[in-house]
C-alpha positions in Angstrom: 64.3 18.5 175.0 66.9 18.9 177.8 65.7 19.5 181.4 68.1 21.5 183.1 67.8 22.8 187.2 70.6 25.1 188.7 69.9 23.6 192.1 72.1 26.1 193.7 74.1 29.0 193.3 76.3 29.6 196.2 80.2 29.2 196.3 82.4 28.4 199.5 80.0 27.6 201.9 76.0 26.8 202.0 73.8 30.1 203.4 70.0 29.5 204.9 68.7 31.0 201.2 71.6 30.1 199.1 72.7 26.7 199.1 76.2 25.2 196.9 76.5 25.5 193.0 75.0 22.1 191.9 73.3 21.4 188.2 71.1 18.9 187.8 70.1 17.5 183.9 67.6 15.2 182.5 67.1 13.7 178.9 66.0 10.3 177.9 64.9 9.7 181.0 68.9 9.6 182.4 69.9 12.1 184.7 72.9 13.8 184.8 74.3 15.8 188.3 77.0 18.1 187.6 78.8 18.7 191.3 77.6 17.7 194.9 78.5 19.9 197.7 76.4 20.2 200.9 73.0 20.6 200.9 72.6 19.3 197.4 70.1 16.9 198.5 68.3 19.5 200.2 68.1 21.9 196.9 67.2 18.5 195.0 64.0 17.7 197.5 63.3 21.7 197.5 62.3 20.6 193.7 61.0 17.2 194.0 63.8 15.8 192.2 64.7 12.5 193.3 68.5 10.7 193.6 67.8 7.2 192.7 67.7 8.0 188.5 71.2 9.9 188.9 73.2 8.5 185.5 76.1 10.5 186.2 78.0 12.6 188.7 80.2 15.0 186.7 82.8 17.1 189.1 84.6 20.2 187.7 87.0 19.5 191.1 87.4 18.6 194.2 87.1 21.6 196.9 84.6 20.7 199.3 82.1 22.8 198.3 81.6 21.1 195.2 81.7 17.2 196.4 81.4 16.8 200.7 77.4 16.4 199.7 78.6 13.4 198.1 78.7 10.4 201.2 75.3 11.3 202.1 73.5 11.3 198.5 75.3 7.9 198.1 73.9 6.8 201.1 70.2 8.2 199.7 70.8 6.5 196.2 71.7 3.0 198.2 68.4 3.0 200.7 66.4 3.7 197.6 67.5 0.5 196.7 69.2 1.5 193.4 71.0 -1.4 191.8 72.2 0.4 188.7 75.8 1.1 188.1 76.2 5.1 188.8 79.0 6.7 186.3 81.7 8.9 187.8 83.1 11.3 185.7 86.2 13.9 187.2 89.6 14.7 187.0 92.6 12.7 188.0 92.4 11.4 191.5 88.6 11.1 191.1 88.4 7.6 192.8 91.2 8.2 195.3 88.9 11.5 196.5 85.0 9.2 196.2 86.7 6.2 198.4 88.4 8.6 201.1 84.7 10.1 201.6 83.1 6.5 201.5 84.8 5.8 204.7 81.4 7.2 206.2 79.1 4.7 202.9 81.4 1.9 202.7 78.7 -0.6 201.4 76.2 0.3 198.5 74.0 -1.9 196.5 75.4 -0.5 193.3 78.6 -0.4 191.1 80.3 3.0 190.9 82.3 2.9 187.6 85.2 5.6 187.3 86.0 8.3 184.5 89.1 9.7 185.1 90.1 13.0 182.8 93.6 13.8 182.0 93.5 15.5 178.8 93.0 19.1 178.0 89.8 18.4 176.6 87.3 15.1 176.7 84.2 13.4 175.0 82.3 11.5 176.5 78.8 9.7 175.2 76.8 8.1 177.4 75.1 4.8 176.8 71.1 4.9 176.6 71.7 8.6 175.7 71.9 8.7 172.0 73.0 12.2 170.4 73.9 13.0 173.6 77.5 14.3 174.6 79.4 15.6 177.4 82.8 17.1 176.5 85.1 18.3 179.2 87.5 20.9 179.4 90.1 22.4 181.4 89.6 25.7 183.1 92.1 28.0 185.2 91.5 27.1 189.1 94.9 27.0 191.7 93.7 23.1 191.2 92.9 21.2 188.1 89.1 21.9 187.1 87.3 21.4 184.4 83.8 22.6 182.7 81.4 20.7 180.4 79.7 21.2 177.8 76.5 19.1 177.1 75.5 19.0 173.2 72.3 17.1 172.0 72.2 16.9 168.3 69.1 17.0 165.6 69.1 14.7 162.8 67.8 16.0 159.6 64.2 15.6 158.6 63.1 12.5 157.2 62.5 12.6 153.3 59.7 10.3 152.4 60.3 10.6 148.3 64.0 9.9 148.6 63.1 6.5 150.8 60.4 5.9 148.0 63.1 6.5 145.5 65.5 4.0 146.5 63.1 1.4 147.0 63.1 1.2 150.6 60.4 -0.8 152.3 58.8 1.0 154.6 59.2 -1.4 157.5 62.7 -0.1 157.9 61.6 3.5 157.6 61.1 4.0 161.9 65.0 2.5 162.4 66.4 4.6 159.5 64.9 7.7 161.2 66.5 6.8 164.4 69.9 6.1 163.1 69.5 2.1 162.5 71.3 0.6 159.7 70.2 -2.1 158.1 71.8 -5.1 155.7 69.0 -7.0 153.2 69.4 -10.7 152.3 70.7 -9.5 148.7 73.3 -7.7 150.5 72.5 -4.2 149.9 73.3 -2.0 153.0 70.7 0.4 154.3 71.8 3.7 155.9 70.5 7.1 157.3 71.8 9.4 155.4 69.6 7.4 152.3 67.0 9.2 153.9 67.8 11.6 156.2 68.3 15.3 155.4 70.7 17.7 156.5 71.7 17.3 160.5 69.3 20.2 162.3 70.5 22.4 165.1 70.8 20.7 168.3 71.1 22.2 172.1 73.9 22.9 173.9 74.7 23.4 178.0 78.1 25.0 179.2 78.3 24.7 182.8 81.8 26.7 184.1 83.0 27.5 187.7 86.0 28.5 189.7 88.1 29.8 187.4 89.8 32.7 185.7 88.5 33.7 182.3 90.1 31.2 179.4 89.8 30.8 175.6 88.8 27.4 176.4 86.0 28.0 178.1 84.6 31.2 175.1 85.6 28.1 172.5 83.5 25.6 174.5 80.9 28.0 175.2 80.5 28.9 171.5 76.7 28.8 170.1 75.0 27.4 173.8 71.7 28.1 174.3 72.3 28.1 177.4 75.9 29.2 179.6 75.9 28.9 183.6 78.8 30.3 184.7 80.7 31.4 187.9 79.8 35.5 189.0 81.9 35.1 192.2 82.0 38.8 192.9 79.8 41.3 191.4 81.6 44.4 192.9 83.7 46.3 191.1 86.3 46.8 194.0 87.0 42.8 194.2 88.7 42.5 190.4 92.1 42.0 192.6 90.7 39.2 194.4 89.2 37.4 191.7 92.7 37.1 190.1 94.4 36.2 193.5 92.0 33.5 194.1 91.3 32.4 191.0 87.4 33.5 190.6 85.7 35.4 188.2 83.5 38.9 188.2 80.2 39.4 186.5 82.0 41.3 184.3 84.6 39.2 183.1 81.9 36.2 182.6 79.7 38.7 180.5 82.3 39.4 178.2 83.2 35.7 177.8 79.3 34.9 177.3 79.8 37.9 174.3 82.4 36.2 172.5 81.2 33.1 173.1 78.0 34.2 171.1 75.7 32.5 173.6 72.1 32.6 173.8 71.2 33.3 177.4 73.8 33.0 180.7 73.3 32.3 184.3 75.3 33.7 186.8 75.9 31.3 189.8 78.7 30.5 192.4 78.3 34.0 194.2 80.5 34.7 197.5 79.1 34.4 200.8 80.1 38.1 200.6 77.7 39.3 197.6 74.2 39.4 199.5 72.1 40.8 196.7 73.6 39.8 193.3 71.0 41.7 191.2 72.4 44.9 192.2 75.0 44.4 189.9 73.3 43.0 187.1 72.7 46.6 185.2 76.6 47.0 184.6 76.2 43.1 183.3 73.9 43.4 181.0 75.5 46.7 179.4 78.0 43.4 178.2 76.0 40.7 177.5 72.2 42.3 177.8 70.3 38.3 178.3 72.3 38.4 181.6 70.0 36.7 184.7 71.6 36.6 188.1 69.7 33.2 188.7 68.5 32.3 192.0 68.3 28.8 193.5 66.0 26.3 192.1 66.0 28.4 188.3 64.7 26.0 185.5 64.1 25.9 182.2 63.4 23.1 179.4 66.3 23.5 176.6 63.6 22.7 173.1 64.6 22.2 169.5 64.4 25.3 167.0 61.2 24.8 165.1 
């Protein structure tokens, strides 16, 4: 199960009922914060969510409206007395960009540990998250950005006559399950697959904003259970400005969450300018039908197919 909270949806600047585009994601007990513009903190206490078990901070780039929240949440995380290392993850310039905005939180109890991304597309697995992946990709911004994916996968079912079969004691049945391997004193090597069946569908979390519409992002997308992406503008007069600034429409995000074959998307990132995004939502959903202008503070719990 994957907790996932769309903290808020708004793009450019933070409104009194519409605060910046941040996404917060738990599993394992790790937490995962994908963007921090200002007012993050604000959405996050809105839901009782609190900053001291923040994993990772994931940045798709670095306009302000998607990382000047960070000094202050740093600031939070330190007087909560956090020790733990936090994990950075961004493109290229990512530490230059966090140490010019410490200026204002020079000193912190805790290690901040940098991952750059240079390539067109990254994995990235996170320790005491097993099955657990983030991979990044590049999307089509006037500056480098990038989306994530987050993939959970679902080991096969564990076959109790194929474990009796091979003789394995059952002491080692509880690591086997969760991926342990094991080498006995007469050398034989014990493995999952002995007695795991075939790998199960996991869950999958795309998380894309500011940008144009790209194949990466549709190839990325493919098969989530879940796609937030950016609806900058939902009228159908502002298709010029979306290309000029590099945005998207409803529209053009629908038809990527078609091809993408996607279970469910959220729209998010609107314009200061777009005061009632459901208005739009009928033309859509005539697209992509399981279309949901989501509103600030939208949940859900991501759960394994029975």
């Amino acid at each position: 199960m994957i907790d996932v909270c769309l903290l808020g949806t708004g793009g450019m600047m933070p409104l009194p009922n519409r605060l910046l585009t941040s996404l917060f994601v738990r599993y394992n007990g790790k937490c995962v914060l994908i963007d921090c513009g200002e007012a993050t903190q604000i959405a996050m206490k809105k839901k009782g969510l609190s900053s001291k078990p923040i994993d990772v901070m994931c940045f798709t780039h670095y306009h302000a409206d998607h990382i000047s929240g960070l000094p202050g949440m740093l600031l939070t995380m330190g007087n909560a007395e956090r020790t733990e290392p936090l994990l950075m993850i961004g493109p290229k310039g990512l530490e230059r960009v966090v140490n010019a905005l410490r200026v204002i939180a020079p000193e912190l109890p805790f290690e901040i540990k940098y991952r750059e991304l240079h390539d067109e597309e990254e994995i990235i697995q996170i320790e005491g998250m097993p099955g657990f992946t983030i991979n990044a990709f590049k999307v089509n911004h006037n500056i480098v950005c990038y989306g994530y994916s987050m993939s959970l996968k679902r080991q096969g079912k564990f076959n109790v006559e194929a474990a009796q079969a091979a003789g394995i004691d059952r002491r080692y049945w509880s690591g086997l399950q969760k991926g342990e391997t094991y080498t006995l004193d007469d050398g034989r090597v014990l493995t999952p697959d002995m007695v795991l069946g075939e790998e199960r569908k996991g869950i999958k979390l795309t998380y894309t904003t500011d940008t144009r519409p790209t194949d990466s992002i549709v190839r990325n997308a493919a098969d989530s259970d879940l796609f937030i992406c950016e609806g900058m503008y939902g009228e159908p007069d502002k298709q010029a400005k979306a290309r000029e600034y590099k945005h998207m429409t409803f529209y053009e995000a629908a038809r990527m969450a078609q091809n993408a074959n996607v279970k469910e998307m959220w729209l998010t990132h609107y314009s200061p300018s777009l005061v009632n995004p459901a208005e739009y939502l009928p033309e859509a959903r005539k697209i992509f039908p399981n279309t949901i202008a989501a509103k600030d503070g939208r949940s859900v719990e991501l759960r394994f197919e029975e």
